[in-house]
C-alpha positions as CSV (number, residue, x, y, z in Angstrom):
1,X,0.0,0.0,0.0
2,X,1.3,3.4,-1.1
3,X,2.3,5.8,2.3
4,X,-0.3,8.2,2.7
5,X,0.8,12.3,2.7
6,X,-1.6,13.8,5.2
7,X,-1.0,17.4,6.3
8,X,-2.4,19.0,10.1
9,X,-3.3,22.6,10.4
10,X,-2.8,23.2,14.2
11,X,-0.8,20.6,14.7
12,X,1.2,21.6,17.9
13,X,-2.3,22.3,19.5
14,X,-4.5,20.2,22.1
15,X,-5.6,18.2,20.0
16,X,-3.6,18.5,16.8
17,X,-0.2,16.6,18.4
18,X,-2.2,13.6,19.4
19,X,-3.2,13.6,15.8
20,X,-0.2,13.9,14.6
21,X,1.2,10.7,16.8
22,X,-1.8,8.7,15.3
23,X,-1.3,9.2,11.7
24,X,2.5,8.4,12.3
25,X,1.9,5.2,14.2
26,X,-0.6,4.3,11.4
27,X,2.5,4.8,8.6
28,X,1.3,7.8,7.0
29,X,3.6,10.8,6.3
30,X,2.6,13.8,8.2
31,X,3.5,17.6,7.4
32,X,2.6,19.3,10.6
33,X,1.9,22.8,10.5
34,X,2.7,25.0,13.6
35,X,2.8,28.7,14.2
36,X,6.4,29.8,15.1
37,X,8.2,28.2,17.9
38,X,5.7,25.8,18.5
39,X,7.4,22.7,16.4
40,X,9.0,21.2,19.9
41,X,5.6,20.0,20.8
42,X,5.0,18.2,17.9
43,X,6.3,14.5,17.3
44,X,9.7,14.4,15.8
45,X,9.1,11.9,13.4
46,X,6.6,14.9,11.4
47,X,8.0,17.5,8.8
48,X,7.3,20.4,10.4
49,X,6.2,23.5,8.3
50,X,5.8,26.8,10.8
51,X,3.5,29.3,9.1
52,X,1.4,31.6,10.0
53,X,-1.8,29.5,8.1
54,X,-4.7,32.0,8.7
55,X,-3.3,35.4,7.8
56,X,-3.6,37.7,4.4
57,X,-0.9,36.3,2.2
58,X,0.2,33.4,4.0
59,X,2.1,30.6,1.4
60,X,-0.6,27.9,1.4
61,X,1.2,26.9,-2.1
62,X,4.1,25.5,0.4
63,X,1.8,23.2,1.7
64,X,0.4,21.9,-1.4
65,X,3.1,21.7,-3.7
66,X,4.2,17.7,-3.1
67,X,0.3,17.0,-3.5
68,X,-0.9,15.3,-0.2
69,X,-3.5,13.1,-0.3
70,X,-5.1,14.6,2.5
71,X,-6.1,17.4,4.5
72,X,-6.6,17.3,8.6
73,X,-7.6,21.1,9.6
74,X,-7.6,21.6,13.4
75,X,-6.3,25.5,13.4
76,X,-8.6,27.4,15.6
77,X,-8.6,30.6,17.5
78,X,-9.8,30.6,21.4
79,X,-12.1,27.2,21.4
80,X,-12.7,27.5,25.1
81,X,-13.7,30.8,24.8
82,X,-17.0,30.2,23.4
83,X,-18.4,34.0,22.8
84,X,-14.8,35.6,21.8
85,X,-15.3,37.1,18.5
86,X,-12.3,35.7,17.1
87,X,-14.6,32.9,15.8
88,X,-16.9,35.0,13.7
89,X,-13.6,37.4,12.3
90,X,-11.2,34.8,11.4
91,X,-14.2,32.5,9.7
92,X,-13.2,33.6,6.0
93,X,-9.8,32.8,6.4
94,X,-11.0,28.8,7.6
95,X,-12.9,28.9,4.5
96,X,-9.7,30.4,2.2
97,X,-7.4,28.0,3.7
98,X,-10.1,25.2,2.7
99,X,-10.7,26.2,-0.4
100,X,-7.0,26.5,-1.2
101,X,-6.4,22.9,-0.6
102,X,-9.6,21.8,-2.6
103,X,-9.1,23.9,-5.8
104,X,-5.2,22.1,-5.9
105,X,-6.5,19.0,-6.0
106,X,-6.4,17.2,-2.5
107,X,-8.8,14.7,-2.8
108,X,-9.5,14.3,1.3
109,X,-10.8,17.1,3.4
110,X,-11.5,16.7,7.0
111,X,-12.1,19.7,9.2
112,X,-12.5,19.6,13.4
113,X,-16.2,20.4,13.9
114,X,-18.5,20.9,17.7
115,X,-21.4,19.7,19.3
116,X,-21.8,23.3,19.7
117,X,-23.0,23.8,16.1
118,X,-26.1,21.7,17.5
119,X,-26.9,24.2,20.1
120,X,-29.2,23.1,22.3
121,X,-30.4,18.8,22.1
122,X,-31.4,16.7,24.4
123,X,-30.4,12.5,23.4
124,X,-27.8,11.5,20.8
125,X,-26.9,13.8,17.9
126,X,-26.7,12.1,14.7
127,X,-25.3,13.5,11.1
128,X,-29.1,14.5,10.1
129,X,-30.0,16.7,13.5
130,X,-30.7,20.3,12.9
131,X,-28.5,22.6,13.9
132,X,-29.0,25.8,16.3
133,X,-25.8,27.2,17.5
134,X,-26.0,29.7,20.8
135,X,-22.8,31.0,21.0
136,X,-20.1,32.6,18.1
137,X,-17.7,29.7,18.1
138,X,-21.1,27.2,17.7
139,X,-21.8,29.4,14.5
140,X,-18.5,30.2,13.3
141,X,-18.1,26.4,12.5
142,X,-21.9,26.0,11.5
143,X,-21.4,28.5,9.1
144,X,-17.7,27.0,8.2
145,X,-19.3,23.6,7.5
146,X,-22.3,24.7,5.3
147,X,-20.2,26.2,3.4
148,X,-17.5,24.1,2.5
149,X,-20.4,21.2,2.3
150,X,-22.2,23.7,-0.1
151,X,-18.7,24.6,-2.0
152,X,-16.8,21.2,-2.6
153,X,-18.9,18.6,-0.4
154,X,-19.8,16.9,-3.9
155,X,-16.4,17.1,-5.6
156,X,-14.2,16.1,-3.0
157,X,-14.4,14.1,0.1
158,X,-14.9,16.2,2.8
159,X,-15.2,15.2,6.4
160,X,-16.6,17.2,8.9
161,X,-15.7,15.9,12.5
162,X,-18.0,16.9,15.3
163,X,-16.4,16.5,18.7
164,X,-18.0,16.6,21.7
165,X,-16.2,17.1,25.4
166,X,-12.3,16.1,25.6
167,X,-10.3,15.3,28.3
168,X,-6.7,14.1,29.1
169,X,-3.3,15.8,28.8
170,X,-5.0,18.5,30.6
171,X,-2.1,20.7,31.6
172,X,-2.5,21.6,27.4
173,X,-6.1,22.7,27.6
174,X,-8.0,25.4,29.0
175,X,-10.8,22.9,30.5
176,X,-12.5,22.3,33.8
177,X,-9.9,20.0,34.5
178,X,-6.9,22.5,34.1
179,X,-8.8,25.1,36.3
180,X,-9.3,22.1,39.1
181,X,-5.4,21.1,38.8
182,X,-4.2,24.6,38.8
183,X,-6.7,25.1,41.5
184,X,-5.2,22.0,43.7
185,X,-1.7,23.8,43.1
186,X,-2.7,26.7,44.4
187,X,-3.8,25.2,47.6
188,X,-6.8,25.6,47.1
189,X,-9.7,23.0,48.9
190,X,-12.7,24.0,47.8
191,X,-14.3,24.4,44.2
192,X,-16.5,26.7,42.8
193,X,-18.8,24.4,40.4
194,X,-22.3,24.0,38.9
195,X,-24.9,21.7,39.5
196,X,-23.1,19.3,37.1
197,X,-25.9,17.0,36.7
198,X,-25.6,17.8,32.7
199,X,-24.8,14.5,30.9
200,X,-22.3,15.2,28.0
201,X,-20.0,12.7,25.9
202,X,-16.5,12.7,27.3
203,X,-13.2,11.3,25.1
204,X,-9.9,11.0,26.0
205,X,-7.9,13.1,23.4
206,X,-5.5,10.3,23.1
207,X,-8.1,8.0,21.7
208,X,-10.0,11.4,19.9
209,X,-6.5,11.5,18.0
210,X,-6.8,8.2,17.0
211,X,-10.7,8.6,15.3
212,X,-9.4,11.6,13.3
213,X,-6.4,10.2,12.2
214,X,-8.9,6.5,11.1
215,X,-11.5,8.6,9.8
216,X,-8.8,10.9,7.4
217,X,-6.8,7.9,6.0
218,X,-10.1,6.4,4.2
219,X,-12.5,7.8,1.9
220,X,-15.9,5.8,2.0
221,X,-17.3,8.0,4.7
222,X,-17.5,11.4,4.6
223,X,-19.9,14.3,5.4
224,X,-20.5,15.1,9.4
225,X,-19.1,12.2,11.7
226,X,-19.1,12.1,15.2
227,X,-16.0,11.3,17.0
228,X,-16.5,11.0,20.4
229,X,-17.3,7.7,22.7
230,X,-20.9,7.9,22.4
231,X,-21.6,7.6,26.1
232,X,-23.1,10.7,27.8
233,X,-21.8,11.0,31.8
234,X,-22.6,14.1,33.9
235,X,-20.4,16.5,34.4
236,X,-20.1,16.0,38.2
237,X,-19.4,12.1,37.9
238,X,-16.3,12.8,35.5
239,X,-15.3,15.8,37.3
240,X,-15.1,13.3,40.9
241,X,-13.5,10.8,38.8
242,X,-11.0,13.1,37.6
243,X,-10.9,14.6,41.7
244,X,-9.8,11.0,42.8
245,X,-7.6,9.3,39.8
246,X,-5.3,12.3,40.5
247,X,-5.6,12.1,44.2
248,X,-6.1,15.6,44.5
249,X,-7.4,17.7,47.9
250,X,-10.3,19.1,46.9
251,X,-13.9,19.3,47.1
252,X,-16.6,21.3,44.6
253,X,-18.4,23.8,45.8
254,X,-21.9,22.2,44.1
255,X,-24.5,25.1,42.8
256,X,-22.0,27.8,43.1
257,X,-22.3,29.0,39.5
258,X,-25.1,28.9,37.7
259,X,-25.3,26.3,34.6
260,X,-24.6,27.5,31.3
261,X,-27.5,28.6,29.9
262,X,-27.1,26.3,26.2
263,X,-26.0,23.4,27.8
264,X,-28.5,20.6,27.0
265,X,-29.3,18.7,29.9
266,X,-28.3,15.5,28.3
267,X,-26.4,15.1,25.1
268,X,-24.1,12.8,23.3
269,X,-22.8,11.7,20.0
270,X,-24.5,8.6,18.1
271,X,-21.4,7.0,18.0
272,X,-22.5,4.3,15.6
273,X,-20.2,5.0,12.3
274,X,-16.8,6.0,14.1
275,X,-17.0,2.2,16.0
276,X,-17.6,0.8,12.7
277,X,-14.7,2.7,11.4
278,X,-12.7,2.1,14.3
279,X,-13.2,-1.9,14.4
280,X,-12.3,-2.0,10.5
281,X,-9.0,-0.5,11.5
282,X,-8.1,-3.0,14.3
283,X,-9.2,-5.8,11.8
């Protein structure tokens, strides 16, 4: 079988090094692209291209020139800052960058989606439920998946993956789970939390990498895919879980903040094709 050529927009990020690491340890070549100074964090065994991918006059031509087979974009601008407009200002460069690597011919397009582009749901979200996003980065990626769907969804094939909540190498994130280390650190005993009886789908960005990187190296399935384990848990459970697997001295502060107000009460991705997808792979 011919090596695969896969490049990663944002690949130094959260999410984007675990990516990276997956694609590797499935044999494919990997050019990882990271903003300046940002290529130690990235697996060694990657060409690393630093560029500046999202602004006017960037060379995207660079990144295209070897023609790759396929396209992983993760690049994105405060994604735990749900309201910050960031989202809505730098959409147009998302869909530029997209449409760059589409009109040179790379066949394979697969771009990090949210469960915030559903908004508010209650049960499992499939490819087909409507979406209603309530915040800017919910519709800054609606808006970047319609189009792109709308643009090359039927000339190329594009993947749009929706995650959902991700855990794990959690000094790298901006999460509840860096706030209750840094919080622990700090010496601090007690909390401040929610009611965190809301019942989300929670992945381990280790085995997150690993679905991207499965669902980019094939071709069969494509338009909006959940990745994610499929198995909503509320927030309080993981939160204790995460509490005592670290051992840490501290105790939430239950009902101090209110609960978001577009949190569903229960939601979680129908995980159905990604474990199909998945099982093939181990096969």
């Amino acid at each position: 079988m011919t090596q695969q050529h896969v490049v990663v927009t944002g690949a130094a990020g959260y999410i984007g090094r675990h990516v990276v690491t997956a694609l590797l340890d499935e044999g494919a070549r990997v050019t990882a692209v990271v903003r300046q100074h940002r290529a130690y964090r990235v697996d060694e065994r990657a060409d690393i291209v630093e560029l500046d991918l999202l602004a006017p006059g960037a060379d995207l031509a660079r990144l295209t020139a070897e023609g790759p087979d396929a396209l992983v974009h993760l690049a994105w601008e405060a994604g735990f800052a749900h309201d910050a407009p960031a989202h809505m200002l730098r959409l147009s460069d998302h869909y530029r960058v997209l449409s760059h690597f589409a009109e040179a011919g790379v066949g394979r397009i697969a771009a990090l989606g949210t469960m915030h582009e559903v908004g508010r749901h209650e049960g499992a979200i499939t490819a087909e439920t409507p979406t209603n996003p309530m915040s800017l980065y919910g519709i800054a990626k609606d808006a970047l998946r319609r189009a792109v769907l709308h643009s090359f969804g039927e000339t190329h094939a594009v993947q749009w993956l929706r995650a959902y909540y991700i855990y794990g190498d959690d000094r790298n994130n901006q999460s509840i789970f860096t706030k209750l280390l840094q919080a622990a650190e700090q010496g601090k005993q007690v909390f401040p939390f929610t009611t965190g009886t809301n019942r989300f789908d929670f992945i381990h960005v280790r085995e997150l990498g690993q679905q991207i990187a499965t669902v980019a190296l094939q071709d069969e399935v494509r338009g909006v895919i959940n990745v994610c384990s499929g198995e909503p848990v509320s927030l309080r459970d993981q939160v204790e879980r995460f509490i005592a697997d670290h051992e840490l001295d501290i105790r939430l502060d239950v009902g101090a903040f209110p609960d978001r107000p577009y949190d569903s009460k229960e939601t979680y991705g129908d995980a159905t094709v990604i474990r199909e997808l998945m099982a093939k792979r181990a096969r």
